[in-house]
Structure formats: structure tokens, C-alpha cells
ROBA-180027 format. One record per residue (C-alpha): residue number from 0; y, z negated, x negated; residue in three letters. Coordinates in steps of 0.1 Angstrom, whole numbers, m for minus. Layout:
NUM  Y  Z  X  ALA
...
//
This chain:
0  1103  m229  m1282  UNK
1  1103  m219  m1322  UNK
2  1123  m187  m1330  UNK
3  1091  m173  m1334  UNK
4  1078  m177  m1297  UNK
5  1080  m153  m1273  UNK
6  1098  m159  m1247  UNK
7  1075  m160  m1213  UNK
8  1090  m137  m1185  UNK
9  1099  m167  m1163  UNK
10  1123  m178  m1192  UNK
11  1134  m138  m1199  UNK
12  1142  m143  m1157  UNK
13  1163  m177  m1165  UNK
14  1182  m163  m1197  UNK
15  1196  m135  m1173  UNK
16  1202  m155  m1147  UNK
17  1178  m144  m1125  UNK
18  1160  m163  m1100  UNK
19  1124  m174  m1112  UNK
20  1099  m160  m1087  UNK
21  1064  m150  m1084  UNK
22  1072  m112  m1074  UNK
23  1097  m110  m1101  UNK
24  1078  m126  m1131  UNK
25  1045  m102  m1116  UNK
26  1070  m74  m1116  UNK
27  1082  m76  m1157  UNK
28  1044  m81  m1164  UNK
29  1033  m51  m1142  UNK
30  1059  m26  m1159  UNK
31  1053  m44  m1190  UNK
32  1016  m40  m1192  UNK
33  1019  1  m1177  UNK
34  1030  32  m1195  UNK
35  1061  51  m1174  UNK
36  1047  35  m1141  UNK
37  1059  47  m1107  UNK
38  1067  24  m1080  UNK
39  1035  28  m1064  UNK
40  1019  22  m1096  UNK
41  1038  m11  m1099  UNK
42  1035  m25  m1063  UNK
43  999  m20  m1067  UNK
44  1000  m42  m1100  UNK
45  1023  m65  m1083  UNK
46  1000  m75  m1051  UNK
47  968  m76  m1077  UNK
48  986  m106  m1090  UNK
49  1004  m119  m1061  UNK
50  989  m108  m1029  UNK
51  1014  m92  m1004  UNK
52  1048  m79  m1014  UNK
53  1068  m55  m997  UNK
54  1078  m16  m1011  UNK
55  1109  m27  m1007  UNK
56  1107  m60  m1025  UNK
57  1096  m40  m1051  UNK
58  1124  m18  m1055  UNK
59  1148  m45  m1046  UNK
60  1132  m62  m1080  UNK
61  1129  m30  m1103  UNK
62  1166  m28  m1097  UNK
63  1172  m62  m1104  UNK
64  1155  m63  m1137  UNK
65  1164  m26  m1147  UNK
66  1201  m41  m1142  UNK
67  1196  m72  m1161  UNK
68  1180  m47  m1190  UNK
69  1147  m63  m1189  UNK
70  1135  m32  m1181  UNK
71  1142  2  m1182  UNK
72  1145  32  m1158  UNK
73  1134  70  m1168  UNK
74  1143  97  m1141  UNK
75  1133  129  m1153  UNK
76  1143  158  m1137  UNK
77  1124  169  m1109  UNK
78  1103  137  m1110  UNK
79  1101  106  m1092  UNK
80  1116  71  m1113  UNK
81  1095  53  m1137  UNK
82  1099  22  m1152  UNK
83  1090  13  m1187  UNK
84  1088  m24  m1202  UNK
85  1105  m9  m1240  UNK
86  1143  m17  m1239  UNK
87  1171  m20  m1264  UNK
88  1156  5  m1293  UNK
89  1170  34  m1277  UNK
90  1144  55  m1277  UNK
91  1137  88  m1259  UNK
92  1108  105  m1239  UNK
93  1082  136  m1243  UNK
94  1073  145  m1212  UNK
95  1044  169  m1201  UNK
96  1057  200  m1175  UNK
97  1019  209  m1163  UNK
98  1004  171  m1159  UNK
99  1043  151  m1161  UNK
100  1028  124  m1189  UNK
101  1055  108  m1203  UNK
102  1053  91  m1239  UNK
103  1078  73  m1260  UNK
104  1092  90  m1293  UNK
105  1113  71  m1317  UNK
106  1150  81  m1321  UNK
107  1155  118  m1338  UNK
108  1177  110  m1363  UNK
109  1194  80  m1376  UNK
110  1213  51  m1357  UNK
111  1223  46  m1322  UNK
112  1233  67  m1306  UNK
113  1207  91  m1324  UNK
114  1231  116  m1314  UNK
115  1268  122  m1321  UNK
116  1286  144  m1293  UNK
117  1308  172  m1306  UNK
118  1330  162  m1285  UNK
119  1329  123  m1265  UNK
120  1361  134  m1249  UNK
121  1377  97  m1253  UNK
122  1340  79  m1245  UNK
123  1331  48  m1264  UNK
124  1292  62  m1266  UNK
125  1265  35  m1271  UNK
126  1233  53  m1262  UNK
127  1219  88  m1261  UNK
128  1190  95  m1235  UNK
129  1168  127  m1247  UNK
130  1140  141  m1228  UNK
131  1121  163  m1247  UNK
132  1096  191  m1227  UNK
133  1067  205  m1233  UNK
134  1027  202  m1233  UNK
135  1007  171  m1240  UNK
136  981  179  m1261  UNK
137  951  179  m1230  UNK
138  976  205  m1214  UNK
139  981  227  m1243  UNK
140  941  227  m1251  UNK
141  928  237  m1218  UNK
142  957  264  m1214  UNK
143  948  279  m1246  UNK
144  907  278  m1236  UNK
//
């Protein structure tokens, strides 16, 4: 493979040491190819490409691949988890509180963290995770019509 190949998610699995399976490399490309999915979401995605899979096998993967930082995990408050393929920019979330959408927004200001704490109280901090609330646009229109 050239440096400018993409790895394929069975060799993502390798490089992480990870074991190379079906449900696993069906797993990255579910979250990969969704938008915030819930687990549901994903199993669904999951058994389209691999026939039967278990809930369980599912969440024993997500955590798998969330702890490997293939993927990432987004619990907003109040709502269930959802994964998300975009990892390592640091970015943070706008999410919806009538319909719960959730979209990406780059970093608000400058380098990671994005954020400097007043006061890290001795913490060597490497990421900030912002969720920013409000209404998406579709919410916001029909509440104002």
C-alpha cells in the first residue's frame, strides 16, 4: 500500500490489533457510512451486510472499536449513545432539543484542545468535548410557522 491508499478497515482492525472479522469490519463501515447512528441504527446496517449478529455483539464491537479510537462515542445528555466514524480532529456537536439531530461543527477556536480551562487543576488536557444546543433549522422553521 502507497502512502496515499487508504487503508481498508480490515487493515485499520490489524494496525490496532484487533481481530479481523466480518462483524467488526461491517461494524467500522456501518458507523462509518451513518451520521450519529444509534445502536439499533447500526445492528440494522451490520446484519444488511452480514446476516445475523447479535445486540450484544454489537455493543461488544462498538466498545471495542470506540476503545481502539476507530470510532468515536457521543453521549448527550438525556439521549441514548451514538457512534460517529470522524475521529482524531476533535471536533464537537450541535444537537437539535425538539427532533435530537446531531451534526458535526469544527473546533471553536484555535488548536486542541479548542478550549483552555481557567483552571485544569493539575490535568494534562488533550481534548475538549462541546455540545452545543439548540434548533436545527426544520425545527426552528415549523416553530416559527
Amino acid at each position: 500500500m502507497t502512502a496515499s491508499q487508504t487503508p481498508t478497515p480490515a487493515e485499520e482492525l490489524r494496525v490496532v490489533g484487533l481481530r479481523v472479522t466480518a462483524a467488526r469490519v461491517a461494524l467500522l463501515e456501518a458507523v462509518r457510512a451513518g451520521d450519529h447512528l444509534g445502536v439499533e441504527a447500526i445492528a440494522s446496517g451490520v446484519r444488511d451486510r452480514v446476516g445475523h449478529v447479535s445486540l450484544q455483539a454489537v455493543y461488544e464491537g462498538l466498545h471495542a472499536l470506540a476503545a481502539a479510537g476507530l470510532i468515536r462515542r457521543l453521549e448527550p445528555p438525556g439521549s441514548p449513545a451514538l457512534y460517529e466514524g470522524r475521529v482524531g480532529d476533535n471536533h464537537h456537536h450541535l444537537v437539535c432539543r425538539s427532533c435530537g439531530t446531531v451534526a458535526d461543527v469544527d473546533c471553536a477556536v484555535g488548536h486542541a484542545p479548542c478550549l483552555t480551562a481557567s483552571d485544569d487543576r493539575g490535568f494534562a488536557v488533550d481534548e475538549a468535548e462541546v455540545i452545543y444546543w439548540g434548533l436545527c433549522p426544520d425545527c426552528s422553521a415549523a416553530r416559527s410557522s
